[in-house]
N, C-alpha and C positions, 0 to 999 in steps of 0.2 A: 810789110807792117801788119801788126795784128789788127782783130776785130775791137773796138773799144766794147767793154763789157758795163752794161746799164749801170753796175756798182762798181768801176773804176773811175778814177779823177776824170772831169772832163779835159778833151784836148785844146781847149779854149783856154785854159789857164786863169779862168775862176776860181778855181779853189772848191766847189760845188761836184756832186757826182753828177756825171753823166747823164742818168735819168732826170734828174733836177734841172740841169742845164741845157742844155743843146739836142736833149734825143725829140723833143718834142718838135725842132724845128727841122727835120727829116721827110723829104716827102710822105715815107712810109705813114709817119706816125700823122700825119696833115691828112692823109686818104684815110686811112681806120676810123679817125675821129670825125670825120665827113660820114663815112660809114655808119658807123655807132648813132652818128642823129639822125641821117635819113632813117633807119630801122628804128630807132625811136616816134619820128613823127609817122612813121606810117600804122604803128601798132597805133596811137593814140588815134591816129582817124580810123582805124576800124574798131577800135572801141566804140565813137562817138557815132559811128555808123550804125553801129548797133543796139546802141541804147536810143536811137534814134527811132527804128526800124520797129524794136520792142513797144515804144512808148506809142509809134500813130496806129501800130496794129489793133491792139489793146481797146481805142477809143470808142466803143462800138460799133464797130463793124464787128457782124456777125454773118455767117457764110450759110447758117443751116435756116432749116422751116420751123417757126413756133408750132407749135405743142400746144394749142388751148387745154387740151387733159391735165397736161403738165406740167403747164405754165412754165415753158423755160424752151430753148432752142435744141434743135435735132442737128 
């Protein structure tokens, strides 16, 4: 028997294409789409990491020696 093809009738006999009907419920397509949002949430926490990390750096903390001359940090 052949491969059913994404844009052939599904074999459920919906009347629907393949990809519309039944490919979704494929392990295959069930792991990918697990896939797809773990990789999703993991980009969004190292966003938040790092707007994170930007914002307490920033706060004044300052690492160098003031500068009376030059009023400003070394």
């Amino acid at each position: 028997m052949a491969k059913t093809g994404r844009n052939d009738d599904c074999p459920c006999g919906s009347g629907k294409k393949f990809k519309r009907c039944c490919e979704a419920k494929t392990p295959s397509a069930r792991s990918s789409r697990f896939l797809m949002i773990a990789v999703g949430a993991a980009v969004a926490a190292a966003v938040v990491a790092g707007v994170v990390s930007f914002n307490t750096e920033s706060r004044g903390q300052t690492t160098g020696v003031w500068d009376p001359v030059h009023q400003h940090y070394h």
